[in-house]
TORPA-4810 file (N, C-alpha, C, O; in nm, 3 decimals):
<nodes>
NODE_1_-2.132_-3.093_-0.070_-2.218_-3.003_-0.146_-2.142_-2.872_-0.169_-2.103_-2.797_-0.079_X
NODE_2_-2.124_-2.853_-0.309_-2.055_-2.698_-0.357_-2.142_-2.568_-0.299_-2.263_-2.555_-0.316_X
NODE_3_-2.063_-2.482_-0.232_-2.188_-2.360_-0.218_-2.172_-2.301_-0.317_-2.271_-2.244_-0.363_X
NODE_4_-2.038_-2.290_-0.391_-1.973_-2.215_-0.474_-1.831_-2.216_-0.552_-1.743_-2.276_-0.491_X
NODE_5_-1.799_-2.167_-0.660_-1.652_-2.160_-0.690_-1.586_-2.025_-0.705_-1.648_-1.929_-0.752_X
NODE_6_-1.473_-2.019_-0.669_-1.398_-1.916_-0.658_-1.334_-1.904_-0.810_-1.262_-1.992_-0.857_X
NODE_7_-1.367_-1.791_-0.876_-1.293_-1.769_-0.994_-1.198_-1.685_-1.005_-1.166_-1.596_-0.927_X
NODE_8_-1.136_-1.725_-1.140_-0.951_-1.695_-1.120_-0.942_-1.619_-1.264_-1.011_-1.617_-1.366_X
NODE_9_-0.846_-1.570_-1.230_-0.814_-1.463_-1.392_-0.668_-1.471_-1.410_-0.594_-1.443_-1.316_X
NODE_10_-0.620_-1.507_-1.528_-0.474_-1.541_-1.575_-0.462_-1.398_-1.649_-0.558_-1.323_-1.664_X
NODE_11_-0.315_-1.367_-1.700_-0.315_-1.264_-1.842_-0.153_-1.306_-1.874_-0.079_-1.379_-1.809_X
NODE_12_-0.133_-1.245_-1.975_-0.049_-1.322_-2.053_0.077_-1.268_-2.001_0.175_-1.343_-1.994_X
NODE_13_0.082_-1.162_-1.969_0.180_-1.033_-1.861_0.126_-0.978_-1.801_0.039_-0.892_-1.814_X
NODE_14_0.212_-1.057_-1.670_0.172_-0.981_-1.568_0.256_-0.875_-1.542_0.200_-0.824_-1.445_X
NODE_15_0.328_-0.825_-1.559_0.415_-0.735_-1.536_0.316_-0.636_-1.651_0.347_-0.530_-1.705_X
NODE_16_0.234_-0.689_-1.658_0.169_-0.544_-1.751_0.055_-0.467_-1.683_0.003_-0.363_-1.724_X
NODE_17_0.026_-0.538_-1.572_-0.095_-0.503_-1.508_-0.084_-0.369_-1.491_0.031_-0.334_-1.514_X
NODE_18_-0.164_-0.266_-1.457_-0.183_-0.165_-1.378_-0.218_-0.122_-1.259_-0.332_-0.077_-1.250_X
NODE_19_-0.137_-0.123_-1.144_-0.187_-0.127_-1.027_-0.319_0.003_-1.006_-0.294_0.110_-1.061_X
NODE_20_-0.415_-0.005_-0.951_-0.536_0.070_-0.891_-0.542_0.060_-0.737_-0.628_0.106_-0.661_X
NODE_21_-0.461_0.009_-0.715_-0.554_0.034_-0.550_-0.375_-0.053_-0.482_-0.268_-0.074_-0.540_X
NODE_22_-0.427_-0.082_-0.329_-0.292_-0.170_-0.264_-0.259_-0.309_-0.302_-0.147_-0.349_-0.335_X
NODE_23_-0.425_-0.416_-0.289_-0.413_-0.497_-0.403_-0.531_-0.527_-0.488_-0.605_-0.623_-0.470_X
NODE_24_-0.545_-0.431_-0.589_-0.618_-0.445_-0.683_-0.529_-0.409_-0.821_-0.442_-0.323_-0.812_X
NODE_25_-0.548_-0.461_-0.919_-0.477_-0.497_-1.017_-0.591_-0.473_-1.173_-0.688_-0.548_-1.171_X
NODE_26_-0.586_-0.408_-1.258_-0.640_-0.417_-1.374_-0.578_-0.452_-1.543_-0.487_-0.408_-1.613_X
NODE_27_-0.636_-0.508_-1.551_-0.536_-0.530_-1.682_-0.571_-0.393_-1.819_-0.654_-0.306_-1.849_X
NODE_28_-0.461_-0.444_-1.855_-0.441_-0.282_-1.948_-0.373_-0.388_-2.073_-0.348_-0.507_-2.057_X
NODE_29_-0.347_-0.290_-2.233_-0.311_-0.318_-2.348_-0.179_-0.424_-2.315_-0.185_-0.535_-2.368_X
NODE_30_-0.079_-0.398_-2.243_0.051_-0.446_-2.224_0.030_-0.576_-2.157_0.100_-0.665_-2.206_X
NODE_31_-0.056_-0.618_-2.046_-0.093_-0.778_-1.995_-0.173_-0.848_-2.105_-0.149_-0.968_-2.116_X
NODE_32_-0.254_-0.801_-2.181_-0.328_-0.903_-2.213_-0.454_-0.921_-2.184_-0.488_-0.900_-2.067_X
NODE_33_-0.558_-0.965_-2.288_-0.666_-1.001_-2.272_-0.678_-1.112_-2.121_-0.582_-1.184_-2.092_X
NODE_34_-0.820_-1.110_-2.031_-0.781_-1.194_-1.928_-0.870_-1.305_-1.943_-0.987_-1.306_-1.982_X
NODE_35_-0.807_-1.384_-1.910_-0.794_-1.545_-1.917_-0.896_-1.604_-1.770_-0.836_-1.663_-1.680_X
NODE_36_-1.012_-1.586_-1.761_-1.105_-1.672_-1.661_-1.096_-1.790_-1.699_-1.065_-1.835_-1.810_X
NODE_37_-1.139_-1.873_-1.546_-1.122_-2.010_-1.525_-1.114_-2.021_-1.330_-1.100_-1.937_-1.241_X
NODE_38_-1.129_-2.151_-1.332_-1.173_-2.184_-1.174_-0.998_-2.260_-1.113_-0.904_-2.319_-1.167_X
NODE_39_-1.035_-2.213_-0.976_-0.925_-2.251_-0.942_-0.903_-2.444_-0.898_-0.969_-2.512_-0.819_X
NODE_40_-0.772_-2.485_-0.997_-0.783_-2.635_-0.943_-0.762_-2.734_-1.093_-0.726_-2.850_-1.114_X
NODE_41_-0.814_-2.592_-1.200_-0.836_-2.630_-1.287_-0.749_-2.576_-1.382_-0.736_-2.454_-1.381_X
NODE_42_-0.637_-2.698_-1.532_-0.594_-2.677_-1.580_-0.441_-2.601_-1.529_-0.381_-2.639_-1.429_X
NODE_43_-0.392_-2.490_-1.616_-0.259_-2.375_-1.526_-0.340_-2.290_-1.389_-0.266_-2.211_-1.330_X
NODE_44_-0.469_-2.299_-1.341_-0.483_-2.248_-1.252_-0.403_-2.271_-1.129_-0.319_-2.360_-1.117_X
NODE_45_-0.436_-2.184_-1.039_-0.384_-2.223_-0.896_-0.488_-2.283_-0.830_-0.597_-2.329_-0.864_X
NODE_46_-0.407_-2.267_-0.693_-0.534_-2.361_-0.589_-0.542_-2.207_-0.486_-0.469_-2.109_-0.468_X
NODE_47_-0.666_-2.251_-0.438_-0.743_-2.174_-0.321_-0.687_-2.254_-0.166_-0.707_-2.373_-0.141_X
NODE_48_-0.622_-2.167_-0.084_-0.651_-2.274_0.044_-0.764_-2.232_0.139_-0.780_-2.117_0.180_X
NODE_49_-0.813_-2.300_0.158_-0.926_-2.267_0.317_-0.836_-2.232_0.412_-0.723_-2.280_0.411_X
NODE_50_-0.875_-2.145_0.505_-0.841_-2.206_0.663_-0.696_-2.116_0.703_-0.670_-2.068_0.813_X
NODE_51_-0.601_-2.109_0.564_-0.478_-2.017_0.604_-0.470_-1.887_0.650_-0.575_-1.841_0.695_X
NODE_52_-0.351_-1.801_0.650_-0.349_-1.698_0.711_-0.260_-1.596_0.596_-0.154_-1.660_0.589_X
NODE_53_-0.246_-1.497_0.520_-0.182_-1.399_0.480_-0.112_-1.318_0.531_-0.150_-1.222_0.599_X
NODE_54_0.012_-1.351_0.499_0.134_-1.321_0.591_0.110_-1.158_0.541_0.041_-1.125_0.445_X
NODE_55_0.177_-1.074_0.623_0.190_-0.928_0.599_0.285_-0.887_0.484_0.396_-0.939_0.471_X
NODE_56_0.238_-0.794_0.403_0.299_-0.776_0.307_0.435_-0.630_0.334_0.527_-0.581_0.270_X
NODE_57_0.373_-0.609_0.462_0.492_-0.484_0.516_0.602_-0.500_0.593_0.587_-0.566_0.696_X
NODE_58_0.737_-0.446_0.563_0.836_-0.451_0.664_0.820_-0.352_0.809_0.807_-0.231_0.827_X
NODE_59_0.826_-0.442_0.877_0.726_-0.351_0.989_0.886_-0.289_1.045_0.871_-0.169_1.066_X
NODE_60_1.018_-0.326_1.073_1.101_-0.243_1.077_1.137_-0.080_1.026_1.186_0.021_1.079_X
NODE_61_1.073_-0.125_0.869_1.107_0.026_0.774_0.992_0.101_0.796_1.000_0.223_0.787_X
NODE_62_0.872_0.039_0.826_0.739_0.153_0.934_0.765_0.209_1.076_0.748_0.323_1.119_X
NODE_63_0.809_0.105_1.133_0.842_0.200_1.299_0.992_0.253_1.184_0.923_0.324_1.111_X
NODE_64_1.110_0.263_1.134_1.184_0.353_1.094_1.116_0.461_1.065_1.130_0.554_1.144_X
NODE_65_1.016_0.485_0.936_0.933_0.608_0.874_0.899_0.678_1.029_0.934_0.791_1.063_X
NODE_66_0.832_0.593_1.103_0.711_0.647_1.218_0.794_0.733_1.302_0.749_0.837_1.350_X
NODE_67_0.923_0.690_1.320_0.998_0.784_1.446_1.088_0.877_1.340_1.197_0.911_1.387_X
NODE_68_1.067_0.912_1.236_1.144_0.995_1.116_0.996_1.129_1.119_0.983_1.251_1.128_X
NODE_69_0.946_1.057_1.109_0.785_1.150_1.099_0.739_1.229_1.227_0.680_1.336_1.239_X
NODE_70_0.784_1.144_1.313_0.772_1.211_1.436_0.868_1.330_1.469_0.839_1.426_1.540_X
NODE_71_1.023_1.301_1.387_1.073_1.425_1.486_1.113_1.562_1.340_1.188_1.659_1.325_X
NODE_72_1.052_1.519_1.294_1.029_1.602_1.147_0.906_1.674_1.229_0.948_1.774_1.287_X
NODE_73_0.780_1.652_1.247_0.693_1.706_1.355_0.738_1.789_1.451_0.692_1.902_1.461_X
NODE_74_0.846_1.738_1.544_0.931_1.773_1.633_0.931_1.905_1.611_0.857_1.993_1.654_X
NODE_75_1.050_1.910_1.520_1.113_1.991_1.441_1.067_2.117_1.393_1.120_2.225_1.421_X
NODE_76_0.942_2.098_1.300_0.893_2.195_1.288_0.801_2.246_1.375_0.765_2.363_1.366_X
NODE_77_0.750_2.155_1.477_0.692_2.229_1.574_0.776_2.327_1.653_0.726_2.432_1.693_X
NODE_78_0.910_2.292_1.679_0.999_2.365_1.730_1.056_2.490_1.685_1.127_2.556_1.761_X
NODE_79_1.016_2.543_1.514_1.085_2.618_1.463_0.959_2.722_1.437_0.971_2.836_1.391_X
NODE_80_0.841_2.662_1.474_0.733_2.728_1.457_0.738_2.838_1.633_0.737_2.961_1.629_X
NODE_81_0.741_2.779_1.729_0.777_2.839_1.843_0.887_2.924_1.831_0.883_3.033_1.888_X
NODE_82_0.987_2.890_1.767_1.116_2.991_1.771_1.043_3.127_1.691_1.051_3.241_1.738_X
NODE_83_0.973_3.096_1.562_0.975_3.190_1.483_0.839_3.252_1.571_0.809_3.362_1.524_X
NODE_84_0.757_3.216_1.673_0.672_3.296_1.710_0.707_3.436_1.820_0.665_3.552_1.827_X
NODE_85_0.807_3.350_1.897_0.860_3.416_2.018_0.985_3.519_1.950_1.025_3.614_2.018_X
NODE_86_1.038_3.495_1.823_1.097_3.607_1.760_1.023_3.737_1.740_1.062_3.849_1.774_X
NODE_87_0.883_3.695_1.665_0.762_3.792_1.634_0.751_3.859_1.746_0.754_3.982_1.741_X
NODE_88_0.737_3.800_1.855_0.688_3.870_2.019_0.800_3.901_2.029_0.762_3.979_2.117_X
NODE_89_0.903_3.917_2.025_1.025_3.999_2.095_1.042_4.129_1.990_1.078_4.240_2.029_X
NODE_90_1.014_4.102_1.869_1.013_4.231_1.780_0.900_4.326_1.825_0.925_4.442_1.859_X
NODE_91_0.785_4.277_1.825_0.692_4.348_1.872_0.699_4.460_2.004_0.646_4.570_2.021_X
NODE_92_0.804_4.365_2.102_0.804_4.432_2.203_0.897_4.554_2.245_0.898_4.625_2.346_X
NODE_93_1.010_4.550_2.078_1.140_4.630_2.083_1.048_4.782_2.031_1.082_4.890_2.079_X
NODE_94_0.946_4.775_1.942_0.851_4.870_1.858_0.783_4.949_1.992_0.698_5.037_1.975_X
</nodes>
C-alpha cells in the first residue's frame, strides 16, 4: 500500500540554479523552466529508503579553520592586554 510519492524536479541547467540556502536550490532564467515528475519514472532518479548521507564537509579543512580561528582569538586577545597594560603604564607616568 502507497502512503505516498516523493516528487522530483529536473531543469534543463543545472549549473543555472541559484543557490538560497546550504541545500536549497531555486531555479532562475539561466536553468530553466522546472520539469516535475516522480521518482522511478522516465529520466528520473530513484529514491533509496533506509541509506545514510555521507557528509558533505572536509572535516580536515574544519579542524584546519577551527585551530586558525582559535589563535587569531589568541592573538588578539593578546594584543588587547598588551594595549591595555600600555594605557595603565601611561597613566601611571602622568
Amino acid at each position: 500500500m502507497a502512503l505516498g510519492r516523493v516528487a522530483m524536479v529536473r531543469v534543463a541547467n543545472q549549473q543555472g540554479l541559484a543557490q538560497v540556502g546550504n541545500t536549497q536550490w531555486d531555479v532562475t532564467q539561466d536553468s530553466g523552466d522546472p520539469i516535475f515528475g516522480e521518482a522511478m519514472q522516465g529520466a528520473f532518479g530513484q529514491v533509496k529508503s533506509g541509506t545514510i548521507e555521507q557528509s558533505n564537509i572536509d572535516m580536515t579543512q574544519e579542524l584546519v579553520d577551527l585551530i586558525t580561528a582559535q589563535r587569531n582569538f589568541q592573538a588578539n586577545s593578546r594584543a588587547l592586554e598588551v594595549s591595555n597594560q600600555m594605557q595603565q603604564n601611561i597613566l601611571q607616568i602622568r
